[in-house]
N, C-alpha and C positions, 0 to 999 in steps of 0.2 A: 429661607431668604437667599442663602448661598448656592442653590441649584441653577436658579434664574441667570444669577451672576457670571455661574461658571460656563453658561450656554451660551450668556449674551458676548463670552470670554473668545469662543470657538468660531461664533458667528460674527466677531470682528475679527478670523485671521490667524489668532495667537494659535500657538499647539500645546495647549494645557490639556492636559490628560486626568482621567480618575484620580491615579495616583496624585496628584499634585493637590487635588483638590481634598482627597482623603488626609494628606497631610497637615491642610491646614486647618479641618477638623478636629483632628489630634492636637494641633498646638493649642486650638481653642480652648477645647475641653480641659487641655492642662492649666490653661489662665496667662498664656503669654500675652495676649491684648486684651485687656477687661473692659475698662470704659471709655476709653481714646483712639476717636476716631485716627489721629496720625499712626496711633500704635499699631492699629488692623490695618491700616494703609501699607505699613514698612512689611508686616508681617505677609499680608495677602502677597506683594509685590517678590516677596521672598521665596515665596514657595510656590509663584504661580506660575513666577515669570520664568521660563527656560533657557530666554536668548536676550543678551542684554540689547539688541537691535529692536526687543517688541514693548523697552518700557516704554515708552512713547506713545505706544498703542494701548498700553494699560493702565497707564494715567488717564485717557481720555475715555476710556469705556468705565473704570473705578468711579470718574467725577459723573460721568453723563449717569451711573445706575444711582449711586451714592448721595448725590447732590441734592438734594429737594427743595429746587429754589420759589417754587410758588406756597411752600410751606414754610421757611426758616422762622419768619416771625413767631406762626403761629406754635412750630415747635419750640422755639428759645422761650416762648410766656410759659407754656405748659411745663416743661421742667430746667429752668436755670437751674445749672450745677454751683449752688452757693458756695459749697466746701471746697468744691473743684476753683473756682474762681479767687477765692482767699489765700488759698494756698498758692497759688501763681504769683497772687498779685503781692506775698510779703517775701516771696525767692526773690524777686525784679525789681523790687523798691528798695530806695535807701532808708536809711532810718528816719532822716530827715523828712524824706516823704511819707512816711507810713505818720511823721507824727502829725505833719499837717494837713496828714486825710483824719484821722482821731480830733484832730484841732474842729475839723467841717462838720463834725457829724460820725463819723466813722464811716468802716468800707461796711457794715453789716445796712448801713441805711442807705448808701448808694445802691444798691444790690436791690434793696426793697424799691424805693422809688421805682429804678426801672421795671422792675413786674408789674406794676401798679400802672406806669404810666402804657405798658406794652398790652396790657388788658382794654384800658382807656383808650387806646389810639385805634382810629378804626379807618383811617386815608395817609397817606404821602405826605409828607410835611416841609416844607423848607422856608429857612431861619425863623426868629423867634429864641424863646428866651425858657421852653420848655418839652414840648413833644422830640417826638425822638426825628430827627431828620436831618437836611443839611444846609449848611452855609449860614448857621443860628447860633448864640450863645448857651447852646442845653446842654447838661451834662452830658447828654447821651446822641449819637449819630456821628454823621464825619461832616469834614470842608467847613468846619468851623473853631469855634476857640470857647474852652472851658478851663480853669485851672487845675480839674480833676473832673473827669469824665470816663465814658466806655464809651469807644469808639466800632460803631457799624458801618460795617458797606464802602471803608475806606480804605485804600491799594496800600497807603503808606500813610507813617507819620507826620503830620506837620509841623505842631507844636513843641513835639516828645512830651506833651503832659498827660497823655492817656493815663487812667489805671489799668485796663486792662485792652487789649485789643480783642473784641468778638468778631471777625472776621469768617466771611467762607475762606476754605480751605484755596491755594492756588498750586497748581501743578506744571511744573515746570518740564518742558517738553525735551525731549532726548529726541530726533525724528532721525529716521535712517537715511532721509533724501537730505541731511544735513554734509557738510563737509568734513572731513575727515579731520583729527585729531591724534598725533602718533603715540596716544595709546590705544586708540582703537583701531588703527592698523594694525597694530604688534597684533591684537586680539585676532580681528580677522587671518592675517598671515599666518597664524599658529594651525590654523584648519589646513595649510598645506604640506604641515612639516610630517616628515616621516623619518622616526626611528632607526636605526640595525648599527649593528657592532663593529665596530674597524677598530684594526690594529693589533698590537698587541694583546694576552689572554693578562690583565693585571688590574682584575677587579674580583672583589668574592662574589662568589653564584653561593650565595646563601642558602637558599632551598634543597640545589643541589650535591650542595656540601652533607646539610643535615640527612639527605635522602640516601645518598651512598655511604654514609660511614652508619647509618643501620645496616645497611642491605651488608655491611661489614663487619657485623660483628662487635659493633664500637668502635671498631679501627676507625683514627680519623682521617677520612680521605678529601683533603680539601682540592676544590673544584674553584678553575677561576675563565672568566671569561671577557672579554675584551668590552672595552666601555663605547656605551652607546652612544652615540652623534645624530645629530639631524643631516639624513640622507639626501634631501633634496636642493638639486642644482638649479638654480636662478639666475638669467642672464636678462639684465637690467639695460633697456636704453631709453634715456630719456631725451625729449626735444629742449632743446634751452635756445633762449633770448626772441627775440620779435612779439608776437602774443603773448608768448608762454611767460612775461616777466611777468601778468598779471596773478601767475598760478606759483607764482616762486616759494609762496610758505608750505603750501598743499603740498607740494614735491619736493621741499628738504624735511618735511615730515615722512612722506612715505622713504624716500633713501634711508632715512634714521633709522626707523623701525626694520626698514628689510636689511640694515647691515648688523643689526643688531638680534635676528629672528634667524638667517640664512648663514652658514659657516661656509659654504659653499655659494658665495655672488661675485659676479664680474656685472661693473657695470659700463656703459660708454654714454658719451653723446652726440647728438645730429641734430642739423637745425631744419627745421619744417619739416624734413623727408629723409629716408635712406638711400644713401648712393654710394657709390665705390670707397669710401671711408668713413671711418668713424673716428674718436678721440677719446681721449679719458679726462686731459686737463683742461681746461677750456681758453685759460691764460696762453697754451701755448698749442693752440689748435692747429694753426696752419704750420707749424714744425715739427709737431709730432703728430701724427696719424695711423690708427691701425687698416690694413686692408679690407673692408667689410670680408672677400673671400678667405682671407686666413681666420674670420673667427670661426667661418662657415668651420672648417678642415680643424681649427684646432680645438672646438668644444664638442662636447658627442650630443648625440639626439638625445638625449636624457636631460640636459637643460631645460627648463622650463623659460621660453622666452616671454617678456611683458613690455610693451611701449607703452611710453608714456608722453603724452602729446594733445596738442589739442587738434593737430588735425587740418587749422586754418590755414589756408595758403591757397595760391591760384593751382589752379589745377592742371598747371601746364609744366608745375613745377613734379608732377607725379605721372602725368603722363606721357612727356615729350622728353627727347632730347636736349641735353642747352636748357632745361626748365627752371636748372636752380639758381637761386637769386644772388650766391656768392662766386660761383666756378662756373665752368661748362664743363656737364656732364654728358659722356657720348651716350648713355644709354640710358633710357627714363630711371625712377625712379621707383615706377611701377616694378620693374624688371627686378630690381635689386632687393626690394620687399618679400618678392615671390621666392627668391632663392634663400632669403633666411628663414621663411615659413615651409620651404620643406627639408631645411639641415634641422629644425626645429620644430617637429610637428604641432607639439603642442604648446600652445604662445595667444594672447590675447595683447590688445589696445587698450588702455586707461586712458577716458577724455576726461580732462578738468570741467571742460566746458559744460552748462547746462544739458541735459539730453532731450530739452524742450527745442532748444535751437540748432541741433542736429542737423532737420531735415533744409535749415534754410539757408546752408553751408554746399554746394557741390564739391568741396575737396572733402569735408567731413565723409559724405554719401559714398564718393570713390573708396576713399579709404577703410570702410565698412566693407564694399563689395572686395576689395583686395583681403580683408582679412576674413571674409568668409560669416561676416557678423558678427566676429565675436571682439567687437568694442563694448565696454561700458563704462559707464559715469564713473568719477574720481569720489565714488559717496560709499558708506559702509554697507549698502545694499549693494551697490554697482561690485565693491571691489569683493562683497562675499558669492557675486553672481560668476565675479573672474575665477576665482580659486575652487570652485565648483570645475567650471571648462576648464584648469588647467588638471583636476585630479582624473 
């Protein structure tokens, strides 16, 4: 049954491999999921899943292979899990309730009924005072009222007087074209960090240590080596205020994450476009200004440059002279783009914006042709597409 699975795994996209799949044969065989369905859900999802960007795509392929919805009835008559359902139902209940389902009848004859009446029902039912269906007073179905009942086929409680919820399972969607959350930033951002030792030698080389004082005689020759840092330089400019207030949470999450991921960031800001200055405070823009050309001269090409923007603005603000909306600028804004794109070879565009409404933007389209295409959406596909071009 799991061959099927694991093909129809490959043919939606995911990159599950033998190995993964042979793993969770092995957990099988060991008995870590026996008879619950959520238990092989958590567990498949464990050992299948490689990139947490594809549970989204394995919740919906799990449910589409998994799911047997023109059968559930007839599977739930053929084997209700009585023992499985008692046991739930005396974890969830108060005492109070357990005594006035024993007061009804008990839960062993609730249990029965439904089989009985699930053998007997042979069409759709709704309200009434007996068959299993909806918007009726029967023990059994949803969108109705029972003082103790099993609730089918319903999203949520209404009453809270269920004994038991028999519900399909629901799978709550993780989607990569979602918007970023600054844990899943940190996550994606970690794909760009690299490694190497600065500074002082004032850390033990363990290995090292035990490797030389053999090759010594037992002499102990201890070995030490300078502690490792994350190497890579990040120079952050983000657009702020006119459009971009719409993106204000999207963008103090990714700062968060990337001051907190990169020991090596400078970041500035510009409004709509790059042009002869930049800023850091935003309170105190027009008094303090860095020269866009001194970042050029004082960071080295080893920076990894990233804007961040949506891009919007008239396009005369990028192409012309005079274009910008708060100063006059002598020389486009194109011009000024182009010279931090080759102090900084490698460098990408983060758009907040949709990348459905891209094309129907021409400041958007310019600002792709200036960057050489390499804009992408503010989404954890987009930003793991950027950290790809920036490696």
């Amino acid at each position: 049954m799991l061959i099927p699975f694991f093909f129809m795994l490959r043919d939606g996209g995911m990159k599950t491999s033998i190995t993964e799949l042979l793993t969770l044969l092995e957990a099988l065989d060991k008995g870590l999921a026996k008879h619950e369905v959520e238990d092989f859900y958590y567990l498949a999802r464990a050992t299948l899943v490689k990139d947490e960007s594809e549970l989204d795509r394995f919740d919906r392929i799990f449910a589409a292979y998994f799911r047997g919805v023109d059968d559930a009835l007839a599977d739930l008559a053929r084997d209700l899990p009585d023992d499985w359902l008692k046991r739930q139902a005396e974890l969830s209940l108060s005492p109070e309730e357990r005594a006035q389902i024993e007061a009804m009848g008990g839960f062993d004859e609730l249990m029965q009924a439904l089989k009985e009446r699930l053998d007997e029902q042979s069409e759709r039912h709704e309200g009434g005072n007996k068959w299993i269906g909806t918007a009726g007073t029967s023990p059994f179905g949803a969108y109705g009222y029972n003082p103790e009942g099993v609730r089918i086929g319903q999203s949520g409680s209404r009453h809270r007087s269920a004994v038991k919820v028999w519900d399909k399972r629901e799978y709550r969607n993780l989607d990569d074209s979602l918007e970023l959350g600054t844990r899943n930033i940190k996550v994606a951002l970690r794909r760009l960090r690299k490694f190497a030792r600065e500074g002082a030698a004032d850390q033990l080389d363990l290995d090292d240590t035990i490797d030389k004082t053999a090759r010594n005689a037992g002499m102990l020759d201890i070995r030490m080596v300078p502690e490792k840092h994350n190497a890579i330089k990040v120079l952050l400019c983000l657009d702020i205020g006119g459009s971009m207030d719409d993106h204000v949470r999207v963008c103090e999450e990714l700062f968060s994450a990337a001051r907190s991921e990169f020991k090596h960031l400078e970041y500035f800001y510009f409004h709509n476009f790059i042009y002869e200055n930049l800023w850091k405070n935003n309170r105190r823009r027009h008094a303090e200004q860095t020269p866009t050309l001194d970042i050029t001269h004082k960071y080295g090409s080893d920076y990894k440059l990233v804007f961040v923007g949506d891009a919007t603005m008239s396009p005369y603000e990028i192409a012309y002279p005079g274009g910008s909306v708060e100063h006059w600028n002598d020389e486009p804004g194109a011009v000024w783009i182009k010279r931090l794109l080759r102090a900084f070879p490698k460098s990408i565009w983060l758009n907040p914006e949709p990348e459905q409404r891209w094309s129907f933007t021409p400041s958007v389209k310019l600002t792709r042709e200036l960057m050489d295409d390499r804009m992408y959406p503010l989404t954890i596909a987009g930003l793991d597409k950027g950290i790809r071009a920036l490696r």
